[in-house]
N, CA and C atoms as an extended XYZ file, in Angstrom:
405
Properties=species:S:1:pos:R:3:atomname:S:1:resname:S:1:resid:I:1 pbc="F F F"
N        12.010        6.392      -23.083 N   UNK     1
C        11.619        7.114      -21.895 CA  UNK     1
C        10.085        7.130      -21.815 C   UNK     1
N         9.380        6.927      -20.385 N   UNK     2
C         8.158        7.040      -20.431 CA  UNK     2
C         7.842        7.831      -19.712 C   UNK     2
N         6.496        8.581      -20.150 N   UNK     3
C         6.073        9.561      -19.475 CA  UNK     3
C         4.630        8.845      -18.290 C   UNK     3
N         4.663        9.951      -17.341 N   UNK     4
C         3.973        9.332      -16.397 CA  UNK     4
C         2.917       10.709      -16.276 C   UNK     4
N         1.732       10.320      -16.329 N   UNK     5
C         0.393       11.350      -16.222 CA  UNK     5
C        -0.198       10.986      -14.902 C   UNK     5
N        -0.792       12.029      -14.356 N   UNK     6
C        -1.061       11.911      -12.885 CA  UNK     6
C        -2.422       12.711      -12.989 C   UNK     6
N        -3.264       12.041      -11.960 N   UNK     7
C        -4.568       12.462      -11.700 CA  UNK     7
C        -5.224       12.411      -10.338 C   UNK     7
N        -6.332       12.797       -9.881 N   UNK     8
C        -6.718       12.824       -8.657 CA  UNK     8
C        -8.520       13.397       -9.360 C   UNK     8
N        -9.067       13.343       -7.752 N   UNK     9
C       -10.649       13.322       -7.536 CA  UNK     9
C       -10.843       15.068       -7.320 C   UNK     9
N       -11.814       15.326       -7.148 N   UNK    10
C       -11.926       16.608       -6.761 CA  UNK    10
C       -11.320       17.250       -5.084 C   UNK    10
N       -11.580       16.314       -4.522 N   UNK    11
C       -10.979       16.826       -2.772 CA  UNK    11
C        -9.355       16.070       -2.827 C   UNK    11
N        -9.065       15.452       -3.951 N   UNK    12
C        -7.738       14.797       -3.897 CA  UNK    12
C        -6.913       13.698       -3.138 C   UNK    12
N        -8.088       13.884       -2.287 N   UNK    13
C        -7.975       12.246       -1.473 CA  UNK    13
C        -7.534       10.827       -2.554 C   UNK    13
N        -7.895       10.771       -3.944 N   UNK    14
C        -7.955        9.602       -4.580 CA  UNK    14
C        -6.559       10.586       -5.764 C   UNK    14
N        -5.576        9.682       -5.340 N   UNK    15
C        -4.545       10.280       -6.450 CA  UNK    15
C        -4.282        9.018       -7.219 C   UNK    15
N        -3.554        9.258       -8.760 N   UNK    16
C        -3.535        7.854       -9.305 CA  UNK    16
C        -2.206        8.535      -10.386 C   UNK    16
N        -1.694        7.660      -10.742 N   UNK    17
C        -0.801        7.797      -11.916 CA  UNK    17
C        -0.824        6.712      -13.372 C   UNK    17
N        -0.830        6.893      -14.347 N   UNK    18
C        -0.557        6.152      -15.408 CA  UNK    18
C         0.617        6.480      -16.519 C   UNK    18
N         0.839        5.358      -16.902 N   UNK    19
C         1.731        5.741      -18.368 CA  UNK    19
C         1.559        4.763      -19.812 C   UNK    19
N         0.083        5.256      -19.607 N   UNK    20
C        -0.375        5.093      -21.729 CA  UNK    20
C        -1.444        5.154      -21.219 C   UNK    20
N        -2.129        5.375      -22.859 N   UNK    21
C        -3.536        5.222      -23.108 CA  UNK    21
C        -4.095        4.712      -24.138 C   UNK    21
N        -5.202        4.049      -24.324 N   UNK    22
C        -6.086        3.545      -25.634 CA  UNK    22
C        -5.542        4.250      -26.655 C   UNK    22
N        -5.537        4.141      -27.759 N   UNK    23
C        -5.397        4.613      -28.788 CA  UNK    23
C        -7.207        5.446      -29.054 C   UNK    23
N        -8.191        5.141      -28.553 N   UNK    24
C        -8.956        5.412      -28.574 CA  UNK    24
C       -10.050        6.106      -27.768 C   UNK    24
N       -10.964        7.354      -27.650 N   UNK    25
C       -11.437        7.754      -26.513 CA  UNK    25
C       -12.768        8.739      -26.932 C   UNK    25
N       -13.569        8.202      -26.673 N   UNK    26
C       -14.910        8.896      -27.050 CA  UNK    26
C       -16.042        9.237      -25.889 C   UNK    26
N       -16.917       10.258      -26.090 N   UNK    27
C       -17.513       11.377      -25.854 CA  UNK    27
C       -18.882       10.228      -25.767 C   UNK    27
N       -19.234        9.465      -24.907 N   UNK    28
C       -20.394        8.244      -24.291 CA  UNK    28
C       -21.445        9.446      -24.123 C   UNK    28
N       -22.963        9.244      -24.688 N   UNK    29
C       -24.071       10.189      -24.707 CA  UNK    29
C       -24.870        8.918      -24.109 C   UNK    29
N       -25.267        8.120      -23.428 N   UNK    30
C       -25.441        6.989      -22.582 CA  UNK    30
C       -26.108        7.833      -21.586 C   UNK    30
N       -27.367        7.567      -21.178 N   UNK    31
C       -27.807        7.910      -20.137 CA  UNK    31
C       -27.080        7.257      -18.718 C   UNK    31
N       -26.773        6.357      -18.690 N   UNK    32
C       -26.052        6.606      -17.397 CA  UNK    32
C       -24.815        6.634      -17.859 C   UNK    32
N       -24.015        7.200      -18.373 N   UNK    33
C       -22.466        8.533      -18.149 CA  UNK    33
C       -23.242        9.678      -18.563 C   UNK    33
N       -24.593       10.311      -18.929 N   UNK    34
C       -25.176       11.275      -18.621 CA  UNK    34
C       -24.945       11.489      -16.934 C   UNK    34
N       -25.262       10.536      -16.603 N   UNK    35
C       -26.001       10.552      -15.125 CA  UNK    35
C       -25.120       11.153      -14.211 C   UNK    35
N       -24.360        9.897      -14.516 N   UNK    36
C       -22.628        9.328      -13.676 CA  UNK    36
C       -21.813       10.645      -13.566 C   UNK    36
N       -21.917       11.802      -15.067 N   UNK    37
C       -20.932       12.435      -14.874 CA  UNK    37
C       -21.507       13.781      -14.362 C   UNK    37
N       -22.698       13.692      -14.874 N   UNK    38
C       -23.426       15.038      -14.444 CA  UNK    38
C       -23.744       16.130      -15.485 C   UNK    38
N       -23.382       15.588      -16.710 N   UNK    39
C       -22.816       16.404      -18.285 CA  UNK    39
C       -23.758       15.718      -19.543 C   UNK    39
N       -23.819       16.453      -20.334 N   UNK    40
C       -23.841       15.635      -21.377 CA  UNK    40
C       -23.615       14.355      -21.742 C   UNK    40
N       -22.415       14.368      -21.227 N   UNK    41
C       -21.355       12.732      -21.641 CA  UNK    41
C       -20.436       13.088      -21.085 C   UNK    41
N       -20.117       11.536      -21.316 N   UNK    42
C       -19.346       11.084      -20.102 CA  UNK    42
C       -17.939       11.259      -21.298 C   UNK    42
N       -16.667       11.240      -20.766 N   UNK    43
C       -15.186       11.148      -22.124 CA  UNK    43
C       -14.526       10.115      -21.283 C   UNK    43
N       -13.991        9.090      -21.671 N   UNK    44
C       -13.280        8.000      -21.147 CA  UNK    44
C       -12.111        7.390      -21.797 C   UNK    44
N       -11.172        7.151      -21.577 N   UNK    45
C        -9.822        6.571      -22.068 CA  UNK    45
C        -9.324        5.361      -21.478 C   UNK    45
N        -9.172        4.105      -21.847 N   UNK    46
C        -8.518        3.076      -21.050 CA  UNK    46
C        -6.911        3.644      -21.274 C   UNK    46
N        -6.623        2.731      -19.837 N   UNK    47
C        -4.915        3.417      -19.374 CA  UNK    47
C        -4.381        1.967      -19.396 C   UNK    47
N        -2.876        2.324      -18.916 N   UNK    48
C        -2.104        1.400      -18.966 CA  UNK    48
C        -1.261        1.589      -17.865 C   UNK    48
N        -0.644        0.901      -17.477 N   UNK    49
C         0.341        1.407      -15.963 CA  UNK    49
C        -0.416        2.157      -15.213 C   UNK    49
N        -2.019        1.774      -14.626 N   UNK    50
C        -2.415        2.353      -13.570 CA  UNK    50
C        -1.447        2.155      -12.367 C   UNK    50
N        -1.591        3.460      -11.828 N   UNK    51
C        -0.971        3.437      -10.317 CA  UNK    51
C        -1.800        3.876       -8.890 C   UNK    51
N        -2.705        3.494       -8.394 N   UNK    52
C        -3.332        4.468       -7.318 CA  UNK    52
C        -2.139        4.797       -6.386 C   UNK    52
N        -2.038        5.902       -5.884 N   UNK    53
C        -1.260        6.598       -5.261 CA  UNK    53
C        -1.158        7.244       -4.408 C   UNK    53
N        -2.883        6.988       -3.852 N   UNK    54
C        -3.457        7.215       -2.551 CA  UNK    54
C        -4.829        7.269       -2.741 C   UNK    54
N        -5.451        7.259       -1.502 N   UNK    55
C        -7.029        6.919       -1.552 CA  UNK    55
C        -7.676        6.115       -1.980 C   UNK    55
N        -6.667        4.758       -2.259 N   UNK    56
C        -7.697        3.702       -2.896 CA  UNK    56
C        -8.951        3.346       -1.720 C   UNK    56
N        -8.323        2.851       -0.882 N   UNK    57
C        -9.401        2.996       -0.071 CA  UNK    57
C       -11.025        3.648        0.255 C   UNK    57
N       -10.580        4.463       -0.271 N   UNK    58
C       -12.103        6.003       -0.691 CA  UNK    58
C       -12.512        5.252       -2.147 C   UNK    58
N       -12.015        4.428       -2.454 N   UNK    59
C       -12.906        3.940       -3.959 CA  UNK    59
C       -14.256        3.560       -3.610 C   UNK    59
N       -15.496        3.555       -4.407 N   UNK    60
C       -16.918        2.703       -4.297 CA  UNK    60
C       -17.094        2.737       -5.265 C   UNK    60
N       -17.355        1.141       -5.918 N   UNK    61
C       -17.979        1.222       -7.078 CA  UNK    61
C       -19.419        0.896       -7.202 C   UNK    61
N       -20.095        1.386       -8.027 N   UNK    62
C       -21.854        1.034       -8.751 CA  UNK    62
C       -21.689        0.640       -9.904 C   UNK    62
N       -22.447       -0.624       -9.475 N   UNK    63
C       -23.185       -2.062      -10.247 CA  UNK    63
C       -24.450       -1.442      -10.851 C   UNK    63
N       -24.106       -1.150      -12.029 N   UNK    64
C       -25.550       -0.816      -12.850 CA  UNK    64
C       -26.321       -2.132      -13.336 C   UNK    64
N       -27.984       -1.777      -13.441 N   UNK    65
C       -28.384       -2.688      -13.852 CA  UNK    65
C       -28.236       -4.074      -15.097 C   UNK    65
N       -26.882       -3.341      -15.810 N   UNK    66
C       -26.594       -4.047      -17.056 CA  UNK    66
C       -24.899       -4.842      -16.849 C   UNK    66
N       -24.184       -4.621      -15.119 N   UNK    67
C       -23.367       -4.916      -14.738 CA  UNK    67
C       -22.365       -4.112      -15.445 C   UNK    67
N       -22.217       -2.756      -15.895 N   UNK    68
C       -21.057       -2.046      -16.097 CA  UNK    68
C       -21.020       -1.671      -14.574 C   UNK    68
N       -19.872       -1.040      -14.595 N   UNK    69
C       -19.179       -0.788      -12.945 CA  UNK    69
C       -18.755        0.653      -13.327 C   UNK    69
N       -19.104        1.458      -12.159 N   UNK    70
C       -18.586        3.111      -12.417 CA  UNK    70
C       -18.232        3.136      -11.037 C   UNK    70
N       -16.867        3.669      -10.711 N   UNK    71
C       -16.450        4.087       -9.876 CA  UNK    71
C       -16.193        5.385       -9.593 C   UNK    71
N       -16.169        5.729       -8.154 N   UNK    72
C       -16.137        6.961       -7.674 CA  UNK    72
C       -15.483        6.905       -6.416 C   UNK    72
N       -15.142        8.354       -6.177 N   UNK    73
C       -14.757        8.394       -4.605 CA  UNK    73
C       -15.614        8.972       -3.855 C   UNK    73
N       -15.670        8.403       -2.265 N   UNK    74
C       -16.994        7.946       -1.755 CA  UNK    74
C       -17.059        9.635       -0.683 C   UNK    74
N       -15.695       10.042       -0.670 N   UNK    75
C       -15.904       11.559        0.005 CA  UNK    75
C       -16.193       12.596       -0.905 C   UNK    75
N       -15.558       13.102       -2.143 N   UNK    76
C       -16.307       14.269       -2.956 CA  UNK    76
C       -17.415       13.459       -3.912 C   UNK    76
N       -17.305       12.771       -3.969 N   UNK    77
C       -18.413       11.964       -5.219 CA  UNK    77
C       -17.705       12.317       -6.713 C   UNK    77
N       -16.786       12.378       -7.005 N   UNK    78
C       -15.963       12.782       -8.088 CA  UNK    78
C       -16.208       11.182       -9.006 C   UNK    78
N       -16.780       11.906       -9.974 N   UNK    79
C       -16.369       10.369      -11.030 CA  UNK    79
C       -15.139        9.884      -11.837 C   UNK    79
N       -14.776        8.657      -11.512 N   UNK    80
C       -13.574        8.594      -11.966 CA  UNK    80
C       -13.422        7.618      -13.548 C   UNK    80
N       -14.278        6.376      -13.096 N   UNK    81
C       -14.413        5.349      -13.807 CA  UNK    81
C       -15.041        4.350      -14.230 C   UNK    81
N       -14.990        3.415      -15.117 N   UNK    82
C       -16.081        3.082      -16.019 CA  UNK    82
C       -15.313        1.543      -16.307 C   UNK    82
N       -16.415        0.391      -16.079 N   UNK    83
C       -15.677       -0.549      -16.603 CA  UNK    83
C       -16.494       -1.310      -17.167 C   UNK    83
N       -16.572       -2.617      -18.341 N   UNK    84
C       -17.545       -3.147      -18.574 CA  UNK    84
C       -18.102       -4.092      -17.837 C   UNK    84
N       -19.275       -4.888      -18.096 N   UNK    85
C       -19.557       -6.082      -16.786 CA  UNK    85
C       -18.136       -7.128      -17.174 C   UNK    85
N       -18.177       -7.111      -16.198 N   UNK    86
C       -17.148       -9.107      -15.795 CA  UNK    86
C       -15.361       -8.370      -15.902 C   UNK    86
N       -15.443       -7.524      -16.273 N   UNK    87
C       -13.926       -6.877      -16.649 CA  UNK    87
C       -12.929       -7.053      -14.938 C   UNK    87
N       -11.435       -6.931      -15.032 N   UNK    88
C       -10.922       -6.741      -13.954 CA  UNK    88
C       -10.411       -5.081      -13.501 C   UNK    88
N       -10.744       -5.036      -12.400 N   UNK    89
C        -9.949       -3.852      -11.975 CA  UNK    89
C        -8.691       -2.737      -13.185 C   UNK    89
N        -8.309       -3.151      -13.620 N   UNK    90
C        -7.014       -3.141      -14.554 CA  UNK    90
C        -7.341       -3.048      -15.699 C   UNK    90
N        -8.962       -3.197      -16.045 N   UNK    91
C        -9.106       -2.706      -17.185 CA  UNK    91
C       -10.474       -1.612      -17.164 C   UNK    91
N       -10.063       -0.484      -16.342 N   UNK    92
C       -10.767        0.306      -15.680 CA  UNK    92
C       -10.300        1.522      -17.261 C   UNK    92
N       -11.626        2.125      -17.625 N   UNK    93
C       -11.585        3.274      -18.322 CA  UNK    93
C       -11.671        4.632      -17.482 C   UNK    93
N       -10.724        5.623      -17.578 N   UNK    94
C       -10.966        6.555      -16.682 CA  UNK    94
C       -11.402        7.943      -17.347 C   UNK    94
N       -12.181        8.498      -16.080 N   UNK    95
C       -12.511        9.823      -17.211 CA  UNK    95
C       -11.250       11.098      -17.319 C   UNK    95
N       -11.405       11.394      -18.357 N   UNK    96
C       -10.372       12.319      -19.051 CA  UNK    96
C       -10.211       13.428      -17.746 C   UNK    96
N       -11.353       13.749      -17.571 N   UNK    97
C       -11.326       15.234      -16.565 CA  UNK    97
C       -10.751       14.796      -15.620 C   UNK    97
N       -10.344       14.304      -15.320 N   UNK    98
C        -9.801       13.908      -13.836 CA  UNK    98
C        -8.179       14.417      -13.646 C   UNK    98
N        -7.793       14.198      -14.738 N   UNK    99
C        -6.264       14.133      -15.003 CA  UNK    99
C        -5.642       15.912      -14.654 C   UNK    99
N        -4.795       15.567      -14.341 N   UNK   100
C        -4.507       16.770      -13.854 CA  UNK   100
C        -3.343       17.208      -14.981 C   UNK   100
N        -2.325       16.586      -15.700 N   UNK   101
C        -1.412       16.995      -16.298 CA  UNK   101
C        -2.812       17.015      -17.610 C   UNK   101
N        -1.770       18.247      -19.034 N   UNK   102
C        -2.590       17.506      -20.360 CA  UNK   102
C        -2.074       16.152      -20.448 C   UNK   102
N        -2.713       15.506      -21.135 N   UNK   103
C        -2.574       14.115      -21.717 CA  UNK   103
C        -2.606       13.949      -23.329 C   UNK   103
N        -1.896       13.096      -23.657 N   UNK   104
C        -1.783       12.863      -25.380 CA  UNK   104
C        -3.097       11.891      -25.979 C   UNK   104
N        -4.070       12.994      -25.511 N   UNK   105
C        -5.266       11.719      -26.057 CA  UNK   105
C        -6.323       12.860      -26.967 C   UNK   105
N        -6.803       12.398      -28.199 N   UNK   106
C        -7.726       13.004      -28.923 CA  UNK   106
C        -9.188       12.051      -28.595 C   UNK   106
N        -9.913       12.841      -28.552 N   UNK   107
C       -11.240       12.191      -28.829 CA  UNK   107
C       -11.518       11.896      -29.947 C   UNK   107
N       -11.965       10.469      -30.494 N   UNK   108
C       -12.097       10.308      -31.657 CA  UNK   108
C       -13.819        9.987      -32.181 C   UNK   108
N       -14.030        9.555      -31.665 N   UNK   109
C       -16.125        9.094      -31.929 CA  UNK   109
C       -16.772        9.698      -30.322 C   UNK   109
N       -17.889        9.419      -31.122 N   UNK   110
C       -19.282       10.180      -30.320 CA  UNK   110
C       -20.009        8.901      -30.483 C   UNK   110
N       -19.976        7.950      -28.902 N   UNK   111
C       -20.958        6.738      -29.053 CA  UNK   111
C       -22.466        6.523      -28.238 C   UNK   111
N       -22.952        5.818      -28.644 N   UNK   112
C       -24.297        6.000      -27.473 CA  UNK   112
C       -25.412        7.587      -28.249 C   UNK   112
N       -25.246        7.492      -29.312 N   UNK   113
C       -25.505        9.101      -29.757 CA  UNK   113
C       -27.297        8.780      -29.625 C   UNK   113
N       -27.749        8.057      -30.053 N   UNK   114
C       -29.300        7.833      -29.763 CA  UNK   114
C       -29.638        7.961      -28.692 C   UNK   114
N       -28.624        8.165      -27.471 N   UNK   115
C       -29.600        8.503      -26.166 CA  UNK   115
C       -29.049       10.194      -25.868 C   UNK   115
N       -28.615       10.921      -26.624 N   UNK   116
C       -27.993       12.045      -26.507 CA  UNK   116
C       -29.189       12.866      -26.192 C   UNK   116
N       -28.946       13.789      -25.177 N   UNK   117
C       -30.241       14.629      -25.186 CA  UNK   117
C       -30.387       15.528      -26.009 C   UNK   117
N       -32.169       16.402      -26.289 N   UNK   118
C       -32.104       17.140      -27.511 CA  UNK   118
C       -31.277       18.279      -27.465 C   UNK   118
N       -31.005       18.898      -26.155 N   UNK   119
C       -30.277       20.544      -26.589 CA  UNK   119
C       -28.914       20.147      -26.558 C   UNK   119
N       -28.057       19.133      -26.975 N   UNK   120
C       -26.986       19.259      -26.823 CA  UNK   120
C       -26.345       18.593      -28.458 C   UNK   120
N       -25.460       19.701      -28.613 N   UNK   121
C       -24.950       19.020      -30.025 CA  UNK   121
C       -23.942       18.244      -30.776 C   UNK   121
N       -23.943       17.741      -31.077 N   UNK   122
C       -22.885       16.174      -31.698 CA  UNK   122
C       -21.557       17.128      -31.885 C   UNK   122
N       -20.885       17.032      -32.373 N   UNK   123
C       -19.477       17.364      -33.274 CA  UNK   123
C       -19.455       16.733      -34.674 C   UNK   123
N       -19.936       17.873      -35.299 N   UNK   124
C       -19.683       17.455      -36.994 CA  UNK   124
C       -17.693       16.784      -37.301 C   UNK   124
N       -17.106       17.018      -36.422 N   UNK   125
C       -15.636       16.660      -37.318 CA  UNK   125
C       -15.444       15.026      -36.207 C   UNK   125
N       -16.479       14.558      -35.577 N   UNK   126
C       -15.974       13.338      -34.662 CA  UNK   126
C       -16.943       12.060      -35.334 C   UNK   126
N       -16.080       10.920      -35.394 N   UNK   127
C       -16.871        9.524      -36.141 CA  UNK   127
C       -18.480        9.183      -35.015 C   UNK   127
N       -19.362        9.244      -35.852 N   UNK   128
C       -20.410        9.107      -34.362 CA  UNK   128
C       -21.200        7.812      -35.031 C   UNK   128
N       -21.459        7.062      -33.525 N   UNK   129
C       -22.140        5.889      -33.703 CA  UNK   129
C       -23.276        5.511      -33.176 C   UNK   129
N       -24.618        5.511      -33.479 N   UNK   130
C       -25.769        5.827      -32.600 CA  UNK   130
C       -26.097        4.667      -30.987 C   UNK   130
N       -25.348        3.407      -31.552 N   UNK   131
C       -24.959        2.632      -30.291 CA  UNK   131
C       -23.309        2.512      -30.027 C   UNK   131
N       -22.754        1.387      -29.430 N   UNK   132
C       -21.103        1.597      -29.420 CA  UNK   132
C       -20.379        1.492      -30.847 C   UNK   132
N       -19.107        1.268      -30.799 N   UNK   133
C       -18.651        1.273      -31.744 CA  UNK   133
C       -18.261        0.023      -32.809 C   UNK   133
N       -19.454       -0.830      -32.268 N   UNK   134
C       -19.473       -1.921      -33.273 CA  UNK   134
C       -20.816       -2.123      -34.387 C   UNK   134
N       -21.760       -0.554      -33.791 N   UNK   135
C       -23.080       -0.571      -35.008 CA  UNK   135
C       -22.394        0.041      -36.192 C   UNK   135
């Protein structure tokens, strides 16, 4: 049996459904998912069985200077997602907050930690990596 997790934007215009996730999902201190999310960091999970379920249409994505892709919806400005350069649609990382049910996902590392700003503090019990997770 599979379970199906459901999410949406802040005005709810952009609804989406999935069923799985990465085994993996970390807490990005990256100046732009600083930026993008408005927070500290950005938290992101790749999915599996994306479903948009309305409002695709309201999608816009931004082409950062390094060709990652962050998407949003273009009426609340709600951030949704994160992809690397050259990637397809389908392998879209989405942010955790969005989700409206809980979801079976732990955060496991703290990446991007060298661009973390000073008043904000790491998590002593999470694997942290001062660039991604291949330094």
């Amino acid at each position: 049996m599979s379970n199906t997790y459901q999410g949406s934007c802040l005005c709810r215009g952009v609804q989406f459904s999935v069923n799985g996730f990465s085994e993996q999902a970390a807490n990005c201190y990256c100046s732009m998912c600083r930026k993008f999310h408005g927070a500290a960091f950005g938290t992101l999970v790749g999915v599996q069985g994306l479903n948009w379920l309305s409002g695709e249409h309201l999608l816009k994505e931004f082409v950062a200077p390094n060709g990652t892709i962050r998407t949003f919806c273009s009426h609340c400005g709600s951030s949704l997602g994160f992809r690397v350069k050259n990637a397809t649609p389908n392998d879209i990382e989405l942010a955790i907050s969005t989700f409206d049910d809980d979801i079976p996902v732990k955060v496991d590392a703290q990446i991007y930690t060298a661009y973390k700003p000073n008043w904000c503090q790491l998590h002593s019990n999470l694997q942290t990596f001062s660039e991604g997770r291949e330094d």
